[in-house]
N, C-alpha and C positions, 0 to 999 in steps of 0.2 A: 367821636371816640370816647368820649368822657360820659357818655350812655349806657356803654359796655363796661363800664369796670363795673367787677364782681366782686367789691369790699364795699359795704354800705358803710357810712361813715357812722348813722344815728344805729346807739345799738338799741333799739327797740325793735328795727328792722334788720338785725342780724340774723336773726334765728332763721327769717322768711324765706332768704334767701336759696334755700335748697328745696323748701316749699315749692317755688315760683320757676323750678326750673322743669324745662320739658323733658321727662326721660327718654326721649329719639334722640334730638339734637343734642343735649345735655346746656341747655342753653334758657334764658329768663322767657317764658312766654312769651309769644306773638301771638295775640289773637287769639286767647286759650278757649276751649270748648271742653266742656262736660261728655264723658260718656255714661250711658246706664250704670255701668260700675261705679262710679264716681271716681273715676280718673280723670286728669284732665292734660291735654295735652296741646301745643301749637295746630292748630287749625292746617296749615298747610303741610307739617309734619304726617299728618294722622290720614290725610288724602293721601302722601304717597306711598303707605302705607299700604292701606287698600284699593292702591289702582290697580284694574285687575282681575277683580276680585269677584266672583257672579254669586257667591253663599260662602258660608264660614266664615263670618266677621267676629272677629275678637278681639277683645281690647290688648293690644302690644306688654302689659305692665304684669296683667294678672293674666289674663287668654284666658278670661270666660267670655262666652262665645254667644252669641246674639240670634234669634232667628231672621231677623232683616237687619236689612243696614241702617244704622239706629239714624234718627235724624237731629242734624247737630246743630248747638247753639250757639251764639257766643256768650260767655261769661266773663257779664259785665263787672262783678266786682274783682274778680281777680285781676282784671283791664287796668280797672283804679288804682290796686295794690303794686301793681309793675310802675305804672307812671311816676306814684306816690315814690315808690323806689328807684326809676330812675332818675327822678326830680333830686332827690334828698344825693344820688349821688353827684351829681352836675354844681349842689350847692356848693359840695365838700371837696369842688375839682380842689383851690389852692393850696386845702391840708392832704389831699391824697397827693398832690405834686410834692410836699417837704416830704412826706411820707416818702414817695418814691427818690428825692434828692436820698434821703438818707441809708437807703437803701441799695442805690447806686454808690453811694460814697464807699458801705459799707463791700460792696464787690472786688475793691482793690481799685486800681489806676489802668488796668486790660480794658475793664467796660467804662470808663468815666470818659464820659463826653462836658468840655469845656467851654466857658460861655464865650465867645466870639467876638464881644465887645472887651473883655479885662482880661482876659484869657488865663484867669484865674481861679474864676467861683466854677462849682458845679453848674454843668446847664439845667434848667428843669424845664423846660420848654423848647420846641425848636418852630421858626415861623416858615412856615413851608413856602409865603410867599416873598419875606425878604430873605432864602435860605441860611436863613442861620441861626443859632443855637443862642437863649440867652437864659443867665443867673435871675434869680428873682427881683434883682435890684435893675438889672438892665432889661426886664420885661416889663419894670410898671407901665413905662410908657403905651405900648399892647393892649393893658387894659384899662388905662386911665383917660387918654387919648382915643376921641372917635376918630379921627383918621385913619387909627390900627383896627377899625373894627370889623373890614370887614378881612383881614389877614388870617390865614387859615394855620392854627396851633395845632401842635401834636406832641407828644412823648419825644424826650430830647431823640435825635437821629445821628450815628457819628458820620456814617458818609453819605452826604447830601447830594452828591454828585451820580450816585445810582439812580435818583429820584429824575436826573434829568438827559436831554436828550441830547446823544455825543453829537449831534451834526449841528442842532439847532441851539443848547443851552438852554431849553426849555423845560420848564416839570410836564413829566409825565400827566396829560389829563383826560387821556383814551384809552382805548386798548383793543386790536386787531383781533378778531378770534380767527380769522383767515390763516393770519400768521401767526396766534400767538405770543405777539409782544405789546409794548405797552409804548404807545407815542404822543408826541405834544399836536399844540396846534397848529404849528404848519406843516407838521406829517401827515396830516388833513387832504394836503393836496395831492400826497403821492399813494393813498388809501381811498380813493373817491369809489374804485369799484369793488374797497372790503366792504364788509360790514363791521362797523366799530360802534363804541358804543361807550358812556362817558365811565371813572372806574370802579366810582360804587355801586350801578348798574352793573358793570361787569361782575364785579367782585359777590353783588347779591346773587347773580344768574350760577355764577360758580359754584357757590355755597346751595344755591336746591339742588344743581345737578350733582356736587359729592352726598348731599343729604339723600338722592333718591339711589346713589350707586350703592351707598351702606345699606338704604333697605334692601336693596336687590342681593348685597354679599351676605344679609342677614337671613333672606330665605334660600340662599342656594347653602347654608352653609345648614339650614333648618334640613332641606332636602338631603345632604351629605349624607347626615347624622341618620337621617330614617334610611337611605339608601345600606348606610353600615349597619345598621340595625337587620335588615332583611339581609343582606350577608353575610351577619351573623345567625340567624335564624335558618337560613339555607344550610347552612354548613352545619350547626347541629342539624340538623332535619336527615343529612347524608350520613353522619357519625351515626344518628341513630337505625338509619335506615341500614347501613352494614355492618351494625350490630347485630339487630335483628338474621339479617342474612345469616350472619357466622353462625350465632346460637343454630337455629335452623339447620344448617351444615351439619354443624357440630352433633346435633342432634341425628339427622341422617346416618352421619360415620358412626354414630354410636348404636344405631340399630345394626347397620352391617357389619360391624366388629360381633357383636353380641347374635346375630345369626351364625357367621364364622366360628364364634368361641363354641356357640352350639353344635356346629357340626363338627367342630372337632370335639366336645364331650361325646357324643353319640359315638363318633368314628375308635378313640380309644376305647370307650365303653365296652365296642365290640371284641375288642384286642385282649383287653383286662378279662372280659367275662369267659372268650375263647381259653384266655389262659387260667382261668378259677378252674375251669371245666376239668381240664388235664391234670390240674394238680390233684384235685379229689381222686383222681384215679389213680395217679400215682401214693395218693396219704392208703386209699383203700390195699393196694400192692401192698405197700410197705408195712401195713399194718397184719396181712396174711402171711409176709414172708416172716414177721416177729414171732408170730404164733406156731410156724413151724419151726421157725430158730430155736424156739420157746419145747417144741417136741423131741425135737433132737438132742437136745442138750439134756430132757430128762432120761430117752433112753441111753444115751451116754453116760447115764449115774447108774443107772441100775444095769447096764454092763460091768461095773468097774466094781460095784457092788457083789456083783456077780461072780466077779473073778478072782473075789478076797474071802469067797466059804470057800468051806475045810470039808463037809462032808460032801461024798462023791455024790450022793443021792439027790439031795438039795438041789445042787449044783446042776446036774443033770437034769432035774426037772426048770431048774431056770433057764437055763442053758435053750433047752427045744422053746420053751416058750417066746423066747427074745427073738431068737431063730427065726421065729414063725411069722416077727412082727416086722414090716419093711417101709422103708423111707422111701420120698422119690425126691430128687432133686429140685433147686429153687427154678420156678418157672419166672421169668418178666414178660409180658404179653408189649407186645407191640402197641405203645400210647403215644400218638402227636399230634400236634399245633392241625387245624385243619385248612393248610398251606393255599387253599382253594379263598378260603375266606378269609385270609391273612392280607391275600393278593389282591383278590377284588378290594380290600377295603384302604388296602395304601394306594390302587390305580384312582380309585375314587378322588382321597386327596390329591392326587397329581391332578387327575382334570376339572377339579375344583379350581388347580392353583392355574392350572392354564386356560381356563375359562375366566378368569381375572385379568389374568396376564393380557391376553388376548382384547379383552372388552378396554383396558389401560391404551394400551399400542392401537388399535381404531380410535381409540379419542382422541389422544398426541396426533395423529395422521389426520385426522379430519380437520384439528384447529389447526394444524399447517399448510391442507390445502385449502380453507377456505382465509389464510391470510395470501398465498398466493395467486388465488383468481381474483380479478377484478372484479368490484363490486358489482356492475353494468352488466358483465357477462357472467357472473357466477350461476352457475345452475341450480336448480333446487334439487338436494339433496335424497335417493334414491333412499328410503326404507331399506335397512340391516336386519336382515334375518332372524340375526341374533336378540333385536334390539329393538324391530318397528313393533310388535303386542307390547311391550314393556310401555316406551314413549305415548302411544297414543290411549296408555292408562286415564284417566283422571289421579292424580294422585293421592286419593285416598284410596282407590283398589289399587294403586302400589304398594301400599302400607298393608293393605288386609294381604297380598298374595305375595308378599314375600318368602313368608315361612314353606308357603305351599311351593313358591319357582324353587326353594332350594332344595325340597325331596325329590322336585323331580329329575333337577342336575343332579341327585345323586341316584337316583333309580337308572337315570340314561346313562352315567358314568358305569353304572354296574351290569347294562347290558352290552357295552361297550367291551366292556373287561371281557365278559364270556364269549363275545365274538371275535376275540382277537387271540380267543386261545384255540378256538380252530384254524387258524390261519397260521402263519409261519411266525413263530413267537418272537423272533430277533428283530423283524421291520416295525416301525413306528408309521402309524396309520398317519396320510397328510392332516397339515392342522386346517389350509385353506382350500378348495380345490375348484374355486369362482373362477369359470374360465376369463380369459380378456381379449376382447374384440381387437382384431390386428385393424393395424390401418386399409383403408378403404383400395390403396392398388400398390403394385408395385412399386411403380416408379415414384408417387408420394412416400412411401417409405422410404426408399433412398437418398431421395432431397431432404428428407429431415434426418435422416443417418448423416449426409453433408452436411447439414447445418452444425449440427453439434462438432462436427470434427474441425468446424469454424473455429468458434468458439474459442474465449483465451479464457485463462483462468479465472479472471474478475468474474467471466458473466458465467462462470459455470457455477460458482459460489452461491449463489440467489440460491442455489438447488441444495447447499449443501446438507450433509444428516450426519449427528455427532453417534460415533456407533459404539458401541459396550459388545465386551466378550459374555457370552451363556455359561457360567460355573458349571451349569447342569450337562451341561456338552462336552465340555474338554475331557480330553484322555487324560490317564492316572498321569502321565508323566506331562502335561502340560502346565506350566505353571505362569497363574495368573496375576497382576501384580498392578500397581499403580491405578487406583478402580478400575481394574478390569478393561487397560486399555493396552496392555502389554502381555506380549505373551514368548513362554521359551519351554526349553525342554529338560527336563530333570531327567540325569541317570536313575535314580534309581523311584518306585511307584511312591505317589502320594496319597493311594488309599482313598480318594474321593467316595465320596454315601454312593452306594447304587444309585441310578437311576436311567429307564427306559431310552432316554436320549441320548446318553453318555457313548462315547464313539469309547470303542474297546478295543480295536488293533493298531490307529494310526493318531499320533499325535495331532488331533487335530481339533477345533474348534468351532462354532458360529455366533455370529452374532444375537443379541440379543434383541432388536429389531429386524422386524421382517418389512417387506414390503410386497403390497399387490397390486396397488398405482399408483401414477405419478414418476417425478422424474428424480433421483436421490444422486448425489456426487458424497464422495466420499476419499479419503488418502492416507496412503499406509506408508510407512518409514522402514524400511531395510535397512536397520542395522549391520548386516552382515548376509549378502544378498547370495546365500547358499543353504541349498537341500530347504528350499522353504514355495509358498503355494498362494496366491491368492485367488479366490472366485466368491462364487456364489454358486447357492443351490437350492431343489426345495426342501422342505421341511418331511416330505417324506422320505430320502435318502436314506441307504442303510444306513447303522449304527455298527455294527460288525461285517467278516468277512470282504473277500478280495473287492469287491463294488463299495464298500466304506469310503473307499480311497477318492478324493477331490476327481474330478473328470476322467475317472476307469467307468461312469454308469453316466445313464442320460440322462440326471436329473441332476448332474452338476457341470462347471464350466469354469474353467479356472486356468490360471499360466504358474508356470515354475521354474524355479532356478536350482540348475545341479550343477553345482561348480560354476563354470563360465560358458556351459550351456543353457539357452532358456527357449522356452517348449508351451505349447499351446493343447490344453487335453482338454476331450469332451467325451461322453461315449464310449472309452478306451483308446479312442482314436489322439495319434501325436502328432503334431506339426511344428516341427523346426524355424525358432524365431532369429531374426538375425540379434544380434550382442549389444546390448546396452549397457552403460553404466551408470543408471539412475538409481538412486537409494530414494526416491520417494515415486511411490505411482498411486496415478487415480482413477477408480472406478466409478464410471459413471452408468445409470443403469437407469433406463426408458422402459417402462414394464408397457403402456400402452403401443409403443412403435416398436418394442421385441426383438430389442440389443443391447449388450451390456460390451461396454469399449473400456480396452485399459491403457492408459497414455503414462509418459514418463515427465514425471512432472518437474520442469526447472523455469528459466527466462523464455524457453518455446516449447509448447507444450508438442511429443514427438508420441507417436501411436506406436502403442507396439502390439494387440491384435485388437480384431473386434470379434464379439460371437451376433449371429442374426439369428433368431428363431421366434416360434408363437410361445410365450408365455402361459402356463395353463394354472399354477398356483401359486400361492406368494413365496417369495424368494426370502433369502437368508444370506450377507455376509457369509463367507467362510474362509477358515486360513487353515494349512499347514508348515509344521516346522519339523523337521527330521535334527538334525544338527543340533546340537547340545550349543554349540556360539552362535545360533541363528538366533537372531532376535525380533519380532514385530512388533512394532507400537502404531496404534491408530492415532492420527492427526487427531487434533481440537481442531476442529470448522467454525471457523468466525466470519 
C-alpha cells in the first residue's frame, strides 16, 4: 500500500510525479513504453487500447496516427525513475504516517480512529493481522520486533470487523467472482466448485477489466460524438435541400403569377384600347357639333343685328339673304363599345379562371384518392387530357412553352365564346363530360348499394369532403356567410357582379367542389327544415328559366322540405317521402356504382331516399333555400 502513495516525500522528486504518470490509467507507470510520438504510456494500458484494431493506430494523447502498429519497447529509464520513486516513498512511509495522523486529527473526531491499546492517541496504523488499530508509541513494537514482521499494516481502518467473515471471524483473503463476495479461509470449503482467487489478484483482475470498460466507454462515446456529427450534417443537408425546393417553387409561382399578370395586361389592353377607340369618335362629334354651335350662334347675331336697321331697303336686302341661309339640326350618329369584343374578352377570363380552378380541384382529388388506395393495389395513374402533353414535358420545354400554352387557352377560350353564341345563350356548356363506367351487372350494383346502407357513420367518414359554397353561383338574394359554408335568403337583391353561372330565378347555390370519382360523404345542418333543397347536379344545368330549379330537369336530383312535407324530385318527377325530423342529413355519393343516398343523420343513421342512375359528368353539391328563416350550414368533416 505504501507503493501507491502519490506524495513523494524527497522534493527533488516532486515535480516527476505527474511526469510518471500514464494518461489512461491516470496512474505512476507500469511497464512504460515509448511511442513514435514520444509519449509514453503503461504497456498493458496502450494494448487495450488497441485491441481490435486492424489500421488507424494512433497515439491516445495526441492521435497522430501511424501507418503500422508501431512496435513497442520497454523504457528502461523511466522503469528506474518509478522504482527510484516508489523506493523514496516506502522510505518516507513513518513521516507520510505523522503526516496522515495529523491530517486525520485535523478532520474532527467523525473520521479519527483510536489506537486500541490506550484508547487515547490517534491510530496511525492498523495491523490487519492482530486486528487492531495502534498510536505510534504502541506500534513500535511492529517494527522493532521480528516476530511483528511478518504482520500485515495498513492506513489506520475504524471498522475492522467488515474485513472479516460473520460465520468464521476470519479476514477476508479471497474473493468468489461466482458470487461476488469476498471470503476467508475456510470458506474455501464451501467455494470448492467457484472460482476464487486470492484479493490482490482479484483486485489487479478488477482494475484491467474497469481499465478496458473506460477504453470501450471512451470509443463508443468517440462514436456518439461522429454519429451526432452526421446527424448534424443530415439535418442541415434537408434544411438546405428544402430550401432549395422552396426558392424553386417560389420561383415557379412567380412565373405563373407573371404569365397571369400578362394576360390580364393584354385582356385590359383590349378593353382600354376598345374604349380610346369610341371616345376619339365621340372627341371628333363633339368637336363638329362645336362648330355648328359655333354657326348658329353667328347667324343668330346677324339676325338680331338685322332686326335693329332703320332703313327698309337695307333691311330687306338682309332680310332675303338670311332667309336664304338654312340650319339643320345637331345629328349624334350611333357610337359603342363593340359589345361582341367586350364579351369574348371577359369569357376569356372566366375560362382562364376555370381552367385553374379546375386544374386546382384534380390535384386536391388525386392526392385524396391516392392517400385512400392502398399502396399494393394502387393503380397507375390514367394520363389527364388536360395534363398528360404538359407532364411528360422535360421541364425545360415547360418553361419555353408556357407563354405559348397560355395564347392558345386563350385562342380556344375565344372560339369557345363564338360558339356559344350560336347556341342558346342562357345554358352553360358542361365543364366535365368523361363518362363513368357503371359497375359490371346488376346485381353487384346492388350489394354494393347494401353495403353502404350498412354502413354507420364512423366508417362513412374515411370518405368524408369538406365542401364550400360557389359565390359565382348563388342568386342575388342568397347570402353567403361563415366562409362560405352557410347560406340564407335576403328579402331584398345583393347585386352580385354578373356572371355566366350565377342561377337568376331561384335562390339557389353549388358547391364549389365537384366530383367525377370516387366516393365523397358529406352533411348539412337544417336550421329550420322548411322551403329549403338538398341534391346534387351537373355542372351543365340551367342557370335561368323554369328547369333552373333543383330536380324540375335531368341533370339534377335532390329532396325538399315544404313545411312538413318532404319530397324527392328528379326530372320534374315527385315522390312523396314519409316525415322525418332530422335537422342534420348526409349525402353520400358513389359516382362509380351511380347512386347518391340521403340518410338522416343521428345515434342510427335512417335513409330517407336514394337516387340510382349512370353518372355521365361530374357532379356538384347543390342547395336551395326559399324561406327568408331557412337556414343551411355545411358540416366541418373531421
Amino acid at each position: 500500500m505504501a507503493a501507491l502513495v502519490r506524495e513523494p516525500s524527497e522534493p527533488g522528486l516532486a515535480g516527476l510525479e505527474e511526469e510518471l504518470t500514464c494518461s489512461i490509467c491516470l496512474c505512476l507507470f507500469s511497464s512504460p513504453v515509448t511511442v513514435p510520438c514520444g509519449h509514453n504510456f503503461c504497456a498493458s494500458c496502450l494494448e487495450l487500447t488497441w485491441a481490435g484494431l486492424s489500421g488507424s493506430f494512433s497515439c491516445p494523447q495526441c492521435r497522430a496516427t501511424f501507418a503500422g502498429r508501431p512496435q513497442l519497447q520497454k523504457n528502461t529509464v523511466l522503469c528506474r525513475v518509478v522504482e527510484q520513486l516508489q523506493g523514496c516513498a516506502g522510505a518516507g512511509a513513518e513521516a507520510e504516517a505523522e503526516a496522515e495522523e495529523q491530517a486525520v486529527g485535523c478532520e474532527g473526531d467523525a473520521s479519527l480512529v483510536l489506537c486500541d491499546s490506550c484508547q487515547q492517541a490517534p491510530a496511525v496504523q492498523t495491523c490487519l493481522t492482530c486486528t487492531a488499530s495502534f498510536c505510534p508509541e504502541h506500534l513500535r513494537p511492529h517494527r522493532d520486533s521480528p516476530a511483528f514482521r511478518d504482520h500485515q499494516l495498513c492506513p489506520p481502518l475504524r471498522d475492522l470487523q467488515q474485513r472479516k467473515c460473520p460465520r468464521h471471524n476470519k479476514l477476508f483473503e479471497f474473493f468468489c467472482s461466482q458470487h461476488g463476495s469476498c471470503i476467508c479461509s475456510l470458506c474455501l470449503l464451501g467455494h470448492k466448485l467457484c472460482h476464487t482467487s486470492p484479493l490482490q489478484m482479484a483486485k489487479a483482475n478488477a482494475e484491467s477489466v474497469l481499465k478496458k470498460r473506460l477504453v470501450e466507454l471512451h470509443n463508443q462515446s468517440e462514436k456518439t460524438a461522429r454519429a451526432m456529427n452526421v446527424v448534424k450534417t443530415k439535418q442541415n443537408q434537408v434544411a438546405e435541400a428544402a430550401s432549395r425546393k422552396i426558392d424553386l417553387i417560389r420561383i415557379e409561382f412567380s412565373e405563373i403569377k407573371a404569365l397571369i399578370e400578362e394576360r390580364e395586361t393584354q385582356t385590359l389592353k383590349v378593353i382600354t384600347d376598345e374604349e380610346k377607340r369610341v371616345s376619339n369618335k365621340f372627341d371628333y362629334i363633339y368637336g363638329v357639333l362645336t362648330s355648328k354651335k359655333n354657326e348658329i350662334q353667328s347667324l343668330r347675331d346677324q339676325i338680331e343685328r338685322a332686326l335693329t336697321e332703320g332703313d327698309d331697303i337695307l333691311f330687306l336686302k338682309r332680310a332675303a339673304s338670311l332667309q336664304r341661309t338654312s340650319t339643320k339640326d345637331a345629328y349624334v350618329p350611333a357610337i359603342e363599345m363593340d359589345q361582341n369584343l367586350i364579351h369574348s374578352t371577359y369569357q376569356s377570363a372566366i375560362n382562364l379562371k376555370d381552367v385553374v380552378k379546375l386544374s386546382v380541384v384534380q390535384c386536391r382529388e388525386a392526392r385524396a384518392e391516392v392517400k385512400l388506395i392502398p399502396e399494393k393495389t394502387r393503380p397507375r395513374p390514367a394520363p389527364s387530357p388536360n395534363r398528360a402533353t404538359v407532364q411528360k414535358k422535360p421541364p425545360a420545354l415547360q418553361h419555353t412553352h408556357k407563354e405559348k400554352t397560355l395564347h392558345q387557352t386563350q385562342a380556344t377560350s375565344q372560339t369557345e365564346a363564338d360558339t356559344k353564341k350560336k347556341k342558346k345563350p342562357d345554358k352553360v356548356a358542361p365543364i366535365l363530360a368523361t363518362p363513368i363506367p357503371a359497375t359490371p351487372s346488376a346485381v353487384a350494383a346492388k350489394e354494393l348499394l347494401d353495403s353502404f346502407l350498412k354502413k354507420s357513420r364512423e366508417e362513412l367518414l374515411q370518405y368524408a369532403a369538406n365542401i364550400t359554397l360557389d359565390y359565382n353561383t348563388a342568386n342575388n338574394k342568397v347570402v353567403l356567410s361563415e366562409r362560405y359554408t352557410k347560406m340564407s335568403v335576403s328579402d331584398t337583391s345583393l347585386n352580385y357582379n354578373h356572371h355566366p353561372q350565377r342561377f337568376t330565378d331561384y335562390s339557389q347555390v353549388l358547391g364549389f367542389q365537384c366530383f367525377r370519382r370516387g366516393i365523397h360523404y358529406w352533411e348539412v345542418e337544417l336550421q329550420q327544415n322548411s322551403f329549403c333543397g338538398i341534391g346534387i347536379c351537373y355542372g351543365s344545368m340551367d342557370r335561368q328559366g323554369p328547369e333552373s330549379r333543383l330536380g324540375r330537369n335531368s341533370r339534377s336530383w335532390c329532396i325538399e322540405w315544404l313545411n312538413a312535407k318532404i319530397s324527392s324530385w328528379h326530372n320534374d318527377v315527385e315522390k312523396c317521402l314519409p316525415n322525418t325530423k332530422a335537422t342534420k342529413i348526409g349525402v353520400l355519393l358513389h359516382c362509380e356504382g351511380g347512386f347518391v343516398i340521403f340518410m338522416a343523420v343521428g345515434e342510427k343513421h335512417n335513409l330517407i331516399y336514394k337516387f340510382k342512375t349512370q353518372f355521365t359528368e361530374a357532379l356538384y353539391p347543390a342547395f336551395w333555400v326559399f324561406s327568408s328563416g331557412a337556414v343551411l350550414s355545411l358540416c366541418e368533416m373531421k
